[in-house]
C-alpha positions as CSV (number, residue, x, y, z in Angstrom):
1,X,0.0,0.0,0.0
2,X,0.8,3.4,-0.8
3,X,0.4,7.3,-0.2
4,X,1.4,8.8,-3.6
5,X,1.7,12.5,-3.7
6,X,1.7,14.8,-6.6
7,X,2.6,18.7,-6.5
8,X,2.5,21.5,-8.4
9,X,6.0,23.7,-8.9
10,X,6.1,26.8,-7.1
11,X,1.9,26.8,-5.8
12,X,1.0,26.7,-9.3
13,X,-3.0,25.8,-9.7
14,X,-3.1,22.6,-11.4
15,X,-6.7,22.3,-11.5
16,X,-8.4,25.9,-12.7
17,X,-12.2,24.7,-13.8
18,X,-14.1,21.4,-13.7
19,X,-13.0,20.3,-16.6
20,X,-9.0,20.3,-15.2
21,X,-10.8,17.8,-12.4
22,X,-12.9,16.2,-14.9
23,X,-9.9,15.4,-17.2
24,X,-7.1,14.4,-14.7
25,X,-9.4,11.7,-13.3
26,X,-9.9,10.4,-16.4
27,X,-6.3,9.8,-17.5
28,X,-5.7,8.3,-13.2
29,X,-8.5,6.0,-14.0
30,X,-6.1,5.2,-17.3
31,X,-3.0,5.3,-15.4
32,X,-4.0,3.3,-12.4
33,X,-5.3,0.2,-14.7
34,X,-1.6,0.5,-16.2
35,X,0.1,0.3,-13.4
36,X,-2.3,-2.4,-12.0
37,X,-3.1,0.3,-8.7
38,X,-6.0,-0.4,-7.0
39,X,-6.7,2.8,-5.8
40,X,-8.3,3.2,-2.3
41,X,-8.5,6.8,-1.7
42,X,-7.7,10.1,-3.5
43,X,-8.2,13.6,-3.3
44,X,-7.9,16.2,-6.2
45,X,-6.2,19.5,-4.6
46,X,-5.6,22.7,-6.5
47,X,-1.9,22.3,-5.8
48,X,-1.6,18.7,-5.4
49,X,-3.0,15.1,-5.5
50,X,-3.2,12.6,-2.6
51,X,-3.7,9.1,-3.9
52,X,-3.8,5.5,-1.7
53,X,-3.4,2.4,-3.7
54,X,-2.1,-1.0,-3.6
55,X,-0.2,-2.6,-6.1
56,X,2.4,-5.7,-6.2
57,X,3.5,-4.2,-9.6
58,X,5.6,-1.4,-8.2
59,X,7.9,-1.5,-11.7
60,X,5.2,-0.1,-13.3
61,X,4.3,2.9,-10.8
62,X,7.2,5.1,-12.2
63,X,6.2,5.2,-16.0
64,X,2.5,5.5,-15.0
65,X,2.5,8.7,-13.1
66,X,5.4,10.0,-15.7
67,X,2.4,9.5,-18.0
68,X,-0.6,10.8,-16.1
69,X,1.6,14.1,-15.1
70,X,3.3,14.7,-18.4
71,X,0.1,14.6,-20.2
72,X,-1.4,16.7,-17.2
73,X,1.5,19.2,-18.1
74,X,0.5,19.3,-22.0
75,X,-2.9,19.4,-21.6
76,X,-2.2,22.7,-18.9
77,X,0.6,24.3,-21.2
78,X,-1.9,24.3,-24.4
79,X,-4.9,25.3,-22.4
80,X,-3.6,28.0,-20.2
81,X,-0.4,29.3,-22.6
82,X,1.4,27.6,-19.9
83,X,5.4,27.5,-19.5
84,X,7.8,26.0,-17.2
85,X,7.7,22.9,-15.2
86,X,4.0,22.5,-14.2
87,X,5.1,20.0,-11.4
88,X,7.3,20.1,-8.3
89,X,9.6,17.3,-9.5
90,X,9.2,13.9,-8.9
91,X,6.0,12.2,-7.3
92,X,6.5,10.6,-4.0
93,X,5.6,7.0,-2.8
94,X,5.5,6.6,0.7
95,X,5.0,2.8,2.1
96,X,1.9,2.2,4.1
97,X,3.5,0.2,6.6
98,X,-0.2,-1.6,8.3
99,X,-3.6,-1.6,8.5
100,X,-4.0,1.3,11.2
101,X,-1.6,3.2,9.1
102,X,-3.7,3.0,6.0
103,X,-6.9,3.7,7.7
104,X,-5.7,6.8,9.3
105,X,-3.9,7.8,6.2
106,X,-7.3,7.5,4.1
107,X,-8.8,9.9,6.8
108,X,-6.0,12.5,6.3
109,X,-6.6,12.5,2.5
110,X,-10.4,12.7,3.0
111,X,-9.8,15.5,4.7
112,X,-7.6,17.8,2.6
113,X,-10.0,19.8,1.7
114,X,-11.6,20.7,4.9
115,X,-7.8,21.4,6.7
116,X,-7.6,23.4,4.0
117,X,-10.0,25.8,3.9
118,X,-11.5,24.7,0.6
119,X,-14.8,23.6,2.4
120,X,-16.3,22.8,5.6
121,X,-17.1,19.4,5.4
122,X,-15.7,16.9,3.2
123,X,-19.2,16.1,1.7
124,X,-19.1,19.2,-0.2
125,X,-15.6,18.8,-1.8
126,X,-16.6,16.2,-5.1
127,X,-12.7,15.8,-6.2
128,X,-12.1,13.2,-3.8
129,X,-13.1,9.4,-2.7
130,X,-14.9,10.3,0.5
131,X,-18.3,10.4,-1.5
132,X,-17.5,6.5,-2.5
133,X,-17.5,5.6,1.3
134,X,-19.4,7.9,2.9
135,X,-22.1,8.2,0.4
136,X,-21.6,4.9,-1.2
137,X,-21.8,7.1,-4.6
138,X,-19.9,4.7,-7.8
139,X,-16.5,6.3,-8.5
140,X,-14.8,4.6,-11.3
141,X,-11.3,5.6,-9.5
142,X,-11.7,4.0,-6.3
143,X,-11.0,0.2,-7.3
144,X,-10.4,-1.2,-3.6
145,X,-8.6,-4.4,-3.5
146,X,-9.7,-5.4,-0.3
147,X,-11.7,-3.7,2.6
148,X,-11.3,-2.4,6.2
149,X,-14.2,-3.6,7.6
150,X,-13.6,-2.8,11.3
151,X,-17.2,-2.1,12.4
152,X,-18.5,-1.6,8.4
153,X,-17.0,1.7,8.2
154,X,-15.8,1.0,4.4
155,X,-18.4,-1.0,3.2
156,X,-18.6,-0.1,-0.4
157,X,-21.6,0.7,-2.5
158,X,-24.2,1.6,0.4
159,X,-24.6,4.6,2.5
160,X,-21.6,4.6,5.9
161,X,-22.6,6.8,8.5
162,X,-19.7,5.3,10.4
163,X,-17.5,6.1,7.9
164,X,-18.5,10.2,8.3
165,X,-18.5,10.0,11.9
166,X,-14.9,8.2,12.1
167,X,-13.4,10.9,9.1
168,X,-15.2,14.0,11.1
169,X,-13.4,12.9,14.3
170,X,-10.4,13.6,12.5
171,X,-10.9,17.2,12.6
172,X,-9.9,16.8,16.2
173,X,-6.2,15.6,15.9
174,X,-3.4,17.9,15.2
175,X,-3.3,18.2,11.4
176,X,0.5,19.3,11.6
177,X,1.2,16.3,13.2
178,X,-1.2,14.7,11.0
179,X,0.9,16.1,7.7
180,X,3.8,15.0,9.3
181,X,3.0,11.4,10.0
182,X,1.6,10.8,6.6
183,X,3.7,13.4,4.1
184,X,7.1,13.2,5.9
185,X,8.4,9.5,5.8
186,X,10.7,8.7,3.6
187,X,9.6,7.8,0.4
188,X,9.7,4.5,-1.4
189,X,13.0,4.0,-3.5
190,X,11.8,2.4,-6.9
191,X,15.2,2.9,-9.1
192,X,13.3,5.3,-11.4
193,X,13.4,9.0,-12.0
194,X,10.7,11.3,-13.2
């Protein structure tokens, strides 16, 4: 398992209208298949991307999110009249380490919005996987390999009211600590360069 992350160079706005969003998830749903990544959780940012997937193939990883990027970067530069480097270099891979680490780590990405200002409750941010759980709205990203199930919090495809409660109570740990714990481990060496 593993927390990728994904940012801009220099606070530049990745994502500018809908169809940014719209777009990028498109060519992660193409990437992730790829790269055989079963993708958990994500979240969209304006600056960044949060995305927690499984894989066994990490060989592919590298030259997947090369792809999804670079053609982020094209699609940006002809768009917007865009130049320069569009992302802060390379993505990062951070090992998920166990199953309370992944759980708490999904939280944290469900949440980026709402420690960021964007919105006041993750319901009302649609670039992320939150609405999959929560909600139990299809999202043709989130391709869980397998489920925590620890009192049916994740129970796909149905309504979790568990599943808000346990991401709300999130709102009451530290997030710097919370950043920290989940951005600040060293990431996982793959022999590849972006």
């Amino acid at each position: 398992m593993l927390h990728i992350i994904c940012r801009s160079n220099n606070g530049t706005l990745l994502f500018r209208e809908k169809s940014d969003f719209e777009r990028f998830l498109g060519r992660l749903e193409i990437a992730a298949i790829k790269a055989a990544l079963f993708i958990h959780h994500y979240i969209l940012m304006h600056t960044h991307v949060h995305i927690l997937a499984w894989t066994d193939r990490t060989d592919l990883l590298a030259a997947a999110i090369k792809s999804l990027t670079v053609s982020h970067h094209h699609y940006y530069a002809l768009k917007y009249e865009y130049k320069g480097h569009l992302w802060h270099s390379r993505y990062r891979s951070i090992l998920i380490e166990n199953e309370p680490h992944w759980f708490q780590c999904g939280r944290y990405i469900e949440l980026n919005a709402d420690h960021a200002g964007i919105c006041d409750d993750p319901a009302d941010y649609p670039w992320s996987s939150y609405h999959y759980y929560a909600r139990g709205v299809a999202d043709s990203i989130v391709r869980p390999i397998m489920h925590y199930d620890k009192d049916h919090l994740w129970r796909p495809g149905i309504e979790n009211p568990g599943y808000r409660e346990f991401v709300l109570a999130g709102r009451k740990l530290d997030y710097l600590s919370q950043k920290e714990l989940f951005e600040n481990i060293p990431p996982v060496s793959d022999g590849h360069r972006q």
